[in-house]
C-alpha positions in Angstrom: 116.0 257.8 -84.5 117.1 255.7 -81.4 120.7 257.3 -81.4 119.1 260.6 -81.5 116.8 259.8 -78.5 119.9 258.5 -76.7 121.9 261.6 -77.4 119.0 263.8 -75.8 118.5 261.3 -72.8 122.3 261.9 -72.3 122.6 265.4 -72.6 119.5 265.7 -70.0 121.6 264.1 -67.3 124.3 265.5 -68.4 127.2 267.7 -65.6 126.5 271.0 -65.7 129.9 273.0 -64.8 128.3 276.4 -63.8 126.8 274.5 -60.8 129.8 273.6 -59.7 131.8 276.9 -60.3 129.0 278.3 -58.3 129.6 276.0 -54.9 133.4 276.6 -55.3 132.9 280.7 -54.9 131.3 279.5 -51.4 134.0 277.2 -50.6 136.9 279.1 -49.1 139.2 278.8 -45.9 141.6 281.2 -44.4 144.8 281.2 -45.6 143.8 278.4 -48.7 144.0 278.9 -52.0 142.6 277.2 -55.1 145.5 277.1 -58.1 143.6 274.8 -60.4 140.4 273.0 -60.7 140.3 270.3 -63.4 137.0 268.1 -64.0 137.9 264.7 -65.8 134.6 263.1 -67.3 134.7 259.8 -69.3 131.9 257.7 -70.9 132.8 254.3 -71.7 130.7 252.3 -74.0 129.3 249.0 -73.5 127.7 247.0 -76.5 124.6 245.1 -75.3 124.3 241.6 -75.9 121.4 239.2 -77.5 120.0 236.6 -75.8 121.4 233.4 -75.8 120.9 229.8 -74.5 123.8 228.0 -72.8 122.5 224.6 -71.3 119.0 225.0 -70.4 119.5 228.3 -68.9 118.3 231.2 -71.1 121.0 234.7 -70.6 118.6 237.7 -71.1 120.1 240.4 -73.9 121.3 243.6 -72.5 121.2 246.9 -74.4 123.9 249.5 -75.3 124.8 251.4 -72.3 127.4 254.2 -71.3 129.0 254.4 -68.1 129.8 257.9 -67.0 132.7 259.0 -64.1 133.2 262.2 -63.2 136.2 263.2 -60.7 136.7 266.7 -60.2 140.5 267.6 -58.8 141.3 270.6 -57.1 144.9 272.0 -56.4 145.4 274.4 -53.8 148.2 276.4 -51.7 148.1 276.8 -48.3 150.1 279.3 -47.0 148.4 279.9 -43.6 150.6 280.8 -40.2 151.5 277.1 -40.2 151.6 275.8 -43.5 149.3 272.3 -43.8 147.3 273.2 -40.9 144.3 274.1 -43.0 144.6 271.3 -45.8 141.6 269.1 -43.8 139.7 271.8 -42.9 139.8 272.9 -46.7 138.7 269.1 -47.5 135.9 269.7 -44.6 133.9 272.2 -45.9 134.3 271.2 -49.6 132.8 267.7 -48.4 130.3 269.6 -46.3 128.9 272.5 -48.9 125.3 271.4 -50.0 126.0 271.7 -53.5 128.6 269.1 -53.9 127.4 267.4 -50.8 124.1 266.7 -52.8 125.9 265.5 -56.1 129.1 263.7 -54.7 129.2 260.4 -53.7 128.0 258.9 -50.1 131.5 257.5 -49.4 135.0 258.9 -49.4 133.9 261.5 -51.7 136.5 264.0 -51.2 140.0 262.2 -50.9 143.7 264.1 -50.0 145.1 262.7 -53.7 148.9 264.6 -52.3 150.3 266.9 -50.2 153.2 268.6 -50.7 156.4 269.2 -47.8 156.8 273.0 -46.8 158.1 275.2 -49.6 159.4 278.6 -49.3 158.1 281.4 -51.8 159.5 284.0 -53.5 158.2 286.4 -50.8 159.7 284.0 -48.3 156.7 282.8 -46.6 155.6 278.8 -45.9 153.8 277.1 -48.0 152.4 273.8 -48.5 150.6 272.9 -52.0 147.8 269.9 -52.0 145.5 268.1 -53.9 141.8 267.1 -53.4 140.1 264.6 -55.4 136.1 264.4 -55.3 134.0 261.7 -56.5 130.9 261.8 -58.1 128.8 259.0 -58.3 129.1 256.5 -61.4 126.1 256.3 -63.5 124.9 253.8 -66.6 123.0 255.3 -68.9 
């Protein structure tokens, strides 16, 4: 019964994608373009512990607990007039839509993770490809 109640607690707070492919339709710069977005959650388990007596101190038990991290990675091309030039404003307005600005976390939340030199194409126009890593706050459930 318990593992049952923990399963619905979890999948109540659980990331819900749709929200997210929502804010990224809203998300868009001149001359950017998103090649891949790639959401990376992991839950690692912690077993609690019983209480125990070391000394005359008593160490309160702890209970099971999963820690949840979610980093959502975004590749994108920019192949604007001068290649690179709109790499931060990209990072700008994903930091400042309300969507992710809401769920991200307060501090370096969206992080340039690379950035590529210039590239030619195959239509023989600039190009510079990047990545942009975004950080969501790390819960314990």
């Amino acid at each position: 019964k318990d593992n049952l109640e923990d399963l619905k607690k979890l999948s109540n707070c659980r990331f819900l994608q749709g929200n997210l492919l929502d804010a990224l339709q809203h998300v868009t710069v001149d001359g950017v373009r998103l090649t891949r977005v790639r959401v990376d959650q992991s839950y690692v388990y912690s077993h609690g512990t019983k209480a125990q007596r070391t000394g005359g101190r008593v160490i309160p038990a702890t209970s099971d607990s999963v820690r949840e991290k979610i980093v959502l990675t975004l590749d994108a091309r920019d192949n604007s007039a001068n290649p690179g030039d709109q790499v931060n404003k990209f990072k700008e307005v994903v930091a400042a839509d309300p969507y992710l600005k809401s769920v991200l976390s307060k501090t370096n939340a969206v992080q340039l993770a690379s950035l590529s030199p210039p590239q030619v194409g195959t239509d023989g126009k600039p190009y510079v490809l990047f990545t942009l890593e975004c950080h969501f706050p790390e819960h314990t459930r």
